[in-house]
C-alpha positions in Angstrom: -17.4 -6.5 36.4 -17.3 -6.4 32.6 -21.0 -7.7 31.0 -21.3 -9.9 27.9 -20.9 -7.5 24.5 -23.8 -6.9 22.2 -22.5 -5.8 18.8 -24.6 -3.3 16.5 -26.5 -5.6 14.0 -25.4 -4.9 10.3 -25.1 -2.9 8.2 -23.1 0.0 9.4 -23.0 2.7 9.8 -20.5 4.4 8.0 -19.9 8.2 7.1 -19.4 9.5 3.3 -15.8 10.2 3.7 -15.3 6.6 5.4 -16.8 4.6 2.7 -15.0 7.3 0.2 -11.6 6.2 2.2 -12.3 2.7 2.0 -13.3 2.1 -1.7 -10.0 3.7 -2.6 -8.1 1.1 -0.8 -10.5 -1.6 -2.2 -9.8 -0.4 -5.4 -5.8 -1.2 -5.6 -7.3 -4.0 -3.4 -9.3 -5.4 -6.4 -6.6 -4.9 -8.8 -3.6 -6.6 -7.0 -6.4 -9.8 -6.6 -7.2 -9.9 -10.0 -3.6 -10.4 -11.2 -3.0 -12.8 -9.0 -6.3 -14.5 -10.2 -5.1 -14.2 -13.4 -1.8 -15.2 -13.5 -3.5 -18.4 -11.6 -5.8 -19.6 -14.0 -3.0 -19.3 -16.8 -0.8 -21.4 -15.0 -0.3 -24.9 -15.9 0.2 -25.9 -12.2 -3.0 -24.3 -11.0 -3.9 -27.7 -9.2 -0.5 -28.0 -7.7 -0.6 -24.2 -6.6 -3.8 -24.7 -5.3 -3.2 -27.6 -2.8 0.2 -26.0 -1.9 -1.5 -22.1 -1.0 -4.3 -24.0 0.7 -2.2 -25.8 2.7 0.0 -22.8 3.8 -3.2 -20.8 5.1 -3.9 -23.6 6.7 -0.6 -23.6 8.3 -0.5 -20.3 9.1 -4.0 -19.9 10.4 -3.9 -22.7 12.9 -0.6 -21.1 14.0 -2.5 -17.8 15.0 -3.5 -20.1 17.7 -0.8 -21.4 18.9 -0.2 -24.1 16.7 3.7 -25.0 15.7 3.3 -27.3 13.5 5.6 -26.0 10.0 5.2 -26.5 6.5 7.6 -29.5 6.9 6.2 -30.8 9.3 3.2 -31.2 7.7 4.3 -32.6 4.2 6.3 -34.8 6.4 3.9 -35.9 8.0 2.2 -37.3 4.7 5.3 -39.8 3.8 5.8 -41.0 7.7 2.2 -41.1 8.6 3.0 -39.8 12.2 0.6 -36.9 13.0 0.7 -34.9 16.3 -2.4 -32.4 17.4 -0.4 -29.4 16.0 -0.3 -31.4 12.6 -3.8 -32.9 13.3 -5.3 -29.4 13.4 -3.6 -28.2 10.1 -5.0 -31.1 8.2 -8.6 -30.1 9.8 -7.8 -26.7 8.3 -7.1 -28.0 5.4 -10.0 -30.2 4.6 -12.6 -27.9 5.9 -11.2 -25.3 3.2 -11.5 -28.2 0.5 -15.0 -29.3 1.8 -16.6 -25.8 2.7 -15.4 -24.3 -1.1 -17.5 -27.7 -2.7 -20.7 -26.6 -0.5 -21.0 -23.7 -1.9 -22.3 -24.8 -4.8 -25.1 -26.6 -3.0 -25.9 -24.3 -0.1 -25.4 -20.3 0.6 -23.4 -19.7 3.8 -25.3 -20.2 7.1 -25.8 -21.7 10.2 -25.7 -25.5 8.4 -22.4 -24.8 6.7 -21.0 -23.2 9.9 -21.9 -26.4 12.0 -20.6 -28.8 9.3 -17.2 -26.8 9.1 -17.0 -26.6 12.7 -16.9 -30.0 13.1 -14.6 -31.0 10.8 -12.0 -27.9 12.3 -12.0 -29.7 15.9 -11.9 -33.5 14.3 -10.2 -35.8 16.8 -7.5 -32.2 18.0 -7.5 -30.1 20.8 -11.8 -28.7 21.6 -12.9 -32.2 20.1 -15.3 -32.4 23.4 -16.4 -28.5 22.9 -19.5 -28.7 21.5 -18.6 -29.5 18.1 -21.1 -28.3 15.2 -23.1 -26.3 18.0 -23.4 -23.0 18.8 -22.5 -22.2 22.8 -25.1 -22.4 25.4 -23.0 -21.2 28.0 -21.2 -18.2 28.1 -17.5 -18.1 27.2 -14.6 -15.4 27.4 -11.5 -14.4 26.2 -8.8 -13.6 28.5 -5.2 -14.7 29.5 -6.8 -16.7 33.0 -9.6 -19.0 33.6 -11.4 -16.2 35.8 -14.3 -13.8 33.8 -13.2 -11.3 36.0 -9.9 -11.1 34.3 -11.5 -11.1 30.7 -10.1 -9.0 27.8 -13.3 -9.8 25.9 -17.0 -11.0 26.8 -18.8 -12.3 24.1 -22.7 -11.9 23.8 -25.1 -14.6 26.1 -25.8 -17.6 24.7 -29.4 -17.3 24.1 -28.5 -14.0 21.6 -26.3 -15.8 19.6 -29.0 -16.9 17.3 -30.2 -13.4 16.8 -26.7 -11.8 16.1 -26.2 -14.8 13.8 -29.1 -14.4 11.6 -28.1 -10.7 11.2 -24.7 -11.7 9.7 -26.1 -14.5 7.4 -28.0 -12.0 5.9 -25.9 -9.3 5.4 -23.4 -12.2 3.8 -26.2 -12.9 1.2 -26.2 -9.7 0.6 -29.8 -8.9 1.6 -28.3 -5.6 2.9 -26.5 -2.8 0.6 -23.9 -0.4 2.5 -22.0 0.8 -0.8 -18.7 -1.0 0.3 -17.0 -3.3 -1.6 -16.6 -7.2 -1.1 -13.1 -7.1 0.3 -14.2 -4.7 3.1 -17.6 -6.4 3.4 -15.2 -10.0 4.2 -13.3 -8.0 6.6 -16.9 -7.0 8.6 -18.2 -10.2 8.0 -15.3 -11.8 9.6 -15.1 -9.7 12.5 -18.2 -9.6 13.4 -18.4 -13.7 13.4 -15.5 -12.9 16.1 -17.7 -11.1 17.9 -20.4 -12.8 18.0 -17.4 -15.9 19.2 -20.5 -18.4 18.6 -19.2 -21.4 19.5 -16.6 -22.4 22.3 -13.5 -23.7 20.2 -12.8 -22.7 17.1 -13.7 -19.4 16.4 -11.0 -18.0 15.1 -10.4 -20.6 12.3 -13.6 -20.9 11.0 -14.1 -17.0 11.1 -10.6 -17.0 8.7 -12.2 -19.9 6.4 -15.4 -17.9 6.3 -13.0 -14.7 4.6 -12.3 -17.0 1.7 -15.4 -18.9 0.9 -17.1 -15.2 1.4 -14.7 -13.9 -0.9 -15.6 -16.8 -3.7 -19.4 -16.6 -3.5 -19.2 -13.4 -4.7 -17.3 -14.0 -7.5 -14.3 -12.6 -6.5 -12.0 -15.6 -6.5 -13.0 -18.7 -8.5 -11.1 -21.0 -5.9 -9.8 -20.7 -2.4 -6.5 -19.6 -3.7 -6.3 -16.5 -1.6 -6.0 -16.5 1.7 -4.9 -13.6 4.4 -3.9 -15.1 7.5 -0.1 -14.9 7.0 -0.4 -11.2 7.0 -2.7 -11.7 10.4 -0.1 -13.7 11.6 2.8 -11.2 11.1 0.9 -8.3 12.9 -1.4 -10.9 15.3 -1.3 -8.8 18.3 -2.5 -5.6 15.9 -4.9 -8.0 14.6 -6.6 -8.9 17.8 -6.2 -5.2 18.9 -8.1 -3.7 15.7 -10.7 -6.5 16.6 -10.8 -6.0 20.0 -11.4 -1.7 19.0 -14.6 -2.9 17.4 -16.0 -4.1 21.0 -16.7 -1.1 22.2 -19.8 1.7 22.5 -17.8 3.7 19.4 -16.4 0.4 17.4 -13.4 1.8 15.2 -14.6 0.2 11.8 -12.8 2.1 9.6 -9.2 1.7 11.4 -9.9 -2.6 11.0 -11.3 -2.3 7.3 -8.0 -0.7 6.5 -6.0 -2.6 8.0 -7.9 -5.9 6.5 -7.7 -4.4 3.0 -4.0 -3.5 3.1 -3.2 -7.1 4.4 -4.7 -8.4 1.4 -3.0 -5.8 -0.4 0.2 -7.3 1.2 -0.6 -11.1 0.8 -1.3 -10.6 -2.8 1.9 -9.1 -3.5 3.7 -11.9 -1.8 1.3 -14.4 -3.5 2.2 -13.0 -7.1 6.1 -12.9 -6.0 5.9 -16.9 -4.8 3.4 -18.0 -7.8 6.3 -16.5 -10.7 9.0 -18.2 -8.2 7.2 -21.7 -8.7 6.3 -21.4 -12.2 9.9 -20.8 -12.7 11.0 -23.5 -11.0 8.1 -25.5 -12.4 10.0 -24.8 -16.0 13.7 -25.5 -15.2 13.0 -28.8 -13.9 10.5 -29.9 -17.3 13.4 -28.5 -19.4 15.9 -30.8 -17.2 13.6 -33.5 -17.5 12.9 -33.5 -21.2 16.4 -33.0 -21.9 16.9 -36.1 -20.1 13.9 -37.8 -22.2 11.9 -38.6 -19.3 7.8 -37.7 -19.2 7.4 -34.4 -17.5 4.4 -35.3 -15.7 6.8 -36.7 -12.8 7.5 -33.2 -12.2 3.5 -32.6 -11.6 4.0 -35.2 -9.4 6.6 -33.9 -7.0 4.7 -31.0 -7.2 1.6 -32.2 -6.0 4.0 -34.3 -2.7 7.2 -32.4 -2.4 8.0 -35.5 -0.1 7.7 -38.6 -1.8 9.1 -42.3 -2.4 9.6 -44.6 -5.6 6.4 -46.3 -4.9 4.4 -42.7 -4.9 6.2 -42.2 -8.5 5.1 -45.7 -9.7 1.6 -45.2 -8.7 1.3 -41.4 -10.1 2.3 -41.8 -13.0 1.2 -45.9 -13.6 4.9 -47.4 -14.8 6.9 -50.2 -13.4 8.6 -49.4 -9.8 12.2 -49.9 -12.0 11.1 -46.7 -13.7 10.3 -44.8 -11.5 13.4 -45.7 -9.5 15.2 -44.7 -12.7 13.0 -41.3 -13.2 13.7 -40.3 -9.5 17.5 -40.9 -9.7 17.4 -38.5 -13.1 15.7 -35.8 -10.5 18.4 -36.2 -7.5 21.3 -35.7 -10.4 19.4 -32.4 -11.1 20.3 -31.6 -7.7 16.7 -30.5 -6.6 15.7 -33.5 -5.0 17.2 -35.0 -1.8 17.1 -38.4 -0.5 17.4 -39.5 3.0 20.0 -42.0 3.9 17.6 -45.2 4.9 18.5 -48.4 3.0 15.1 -49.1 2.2 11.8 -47.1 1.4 14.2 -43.9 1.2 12.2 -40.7 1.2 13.1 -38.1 -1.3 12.3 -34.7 -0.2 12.0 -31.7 -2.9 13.4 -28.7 -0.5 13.6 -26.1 -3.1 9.6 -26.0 -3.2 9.5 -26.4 0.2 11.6 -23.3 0.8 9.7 -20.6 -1.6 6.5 -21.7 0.3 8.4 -21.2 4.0 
């Protein structure tokens, strides 16, 4: 029968040629991020970009899981207020993204800000009765029955998680040097939280959240704009195989590093690609708008709630509900916004946003 993993405490122990190898990739790594950052803090939609890439990690993180919940589902479920667990979970995401990124300026990452996260990740969803905010004290597996002897993976005993755990918060302060760069120093720190699999539910979100809020206390990112777990989500079953090659006597670190810097590689290019689409999109419809003489922030608006109603409109932008009727019925004659066919309380819906972010 398999026995409980212990992983190597940090730092590793890489070889000259390795760390040579992986630098190189960091390198292009750093370059492609800094554009995007770049291009991001020049845009005049930074906010709405911001709430709209957050919300699609968030989507596509929970749906490494098994969640099915899309990206319209979730923006719809902000005008009709009805929320499954698949939605439930994405909003969890969501706000524990939002909340962990403000604690940083308060606390480093540790234990506390695991706990506080954790809890907000399993809020009223699927795990709510798990243990929430505390680490396991029994031990778990991971495998595709309910039986440990058909495990694929067992994580360390419970009474070693502290020990593991106090490794990794130090080597995520940075009291340890290896001569590796952030992005592949996210990638270890991520997967060896996965390792470690500290608490019952939830793992595998907060270990993605932890990538990002990593990634931003070390100056990296100024905001969680960036997030990798579309390109996880692509290759998922690669994903948990690289992971699952580190849980071994002769862990493959190298092979994952790669692979984690050439997602983010990947997922920057397709961040640049949909941030120019929406900026351009952003610009045709001000140019329809003030060609129509009507205040451009109502653009900002629908950018902010792709989904929306006249009474959303009034109290965005503070004018009378007969303006705001009039401003939204300038928007469906641009033939980007679409109402639905209910007599009253219609909802408009803004697809060609929702479509570059799909």
């Amino acid at each position: 029968m398999k026995k409980p993993f212990e992983p190597k405490e940090l730092p590793l122990n890489l070889s000259s040629s390795d760390i040579i190898e992986i630098l190189k990739k960091e390198s292009d790594a750093r370059a492609k991020l800094e554009r995007f950052n770049s291009m991001l803090e020049r845009s005049i939609i930074k906010n709405e970009i911001l709430m709209l890439f957050s919300l699609d990690e968030s989507i596509q993180s929970t749906k490494i899981e098994g969640t099915q919940a899309t990206f319209f589902d979730v923006i719809e479920s902000e005008v009709s207020g009805k929320k499954n667990e698949d939605v439930q979970e994405v909003n969890n995401y969501f706000r524990a993204i939002d909340i962990g990124f403000r604690k940083l300026s308060t606390i480093p990452i540790c234990t506390r800000l695991f706990h506080e996260l954790h809890k907000i990740i399993l809020d009223n969803s699927r795990g709510q009765n798990r243990s929430l905010g505390e680490y396991r004290r029994i031990q778990n597996f991971i495998g595709p029955t309910n039986r440990i002897e058909d495990a694929l993976y067992i994580p360390p005993e419970p009474q070693k998680i502290g020990g593991f755990i106090s490794n990794l918060e130090k080597y995520i302060n940075n009291e340890f040097d290896d001569d590796l760069g952030y992005i592949a120093r996210a990638a270890i720190v991520h997967a060896q939280f996965e390792t470690i699999h500290p608490y019952l539910e939830g793992n595998g979100r907060l270990g993605r959240i932890l990538i990002i809020l990593y990634l931003i206390s070390n100056n990296i990112l100024t905001s969680p704009t960036f997030f990798i777990s579309e390109e996880l989500e692509k290759s998922k079953f690669k994903y948990y195989g690289l992971l699952n090659g580190l849980r071994n006597d002769h862990p493959k670190w190298k092979e994952w590093i790669i692979y984690f810097i050439e997602s983010s590689i990947r997922q920057a290019d397709n961040y640049i690609e949909k941030l120019e689409a929406i900026e351009k999109l952003h610009i045709e419809l001000i140019k329809y708008m003030n060609a129509n003489n009507i205040n451009g922030n109502i653009v900002h608006a629908i950018f902010k709630k792709p989904f929306f109603t006249i009474k959303y409109i009034q109290l965005e932008m503070g004018v009378s509900y007969n303006t705001a009727k009039r401003y939204t019925q300038i928007l469906v004659e641009s033939g980007r916004v679409y109402p639905d066919d209910k007599k009253k309380n219609k909802v408009f819906r803004f697809y060609d946003l929702i479509d570059l972010m799909r």
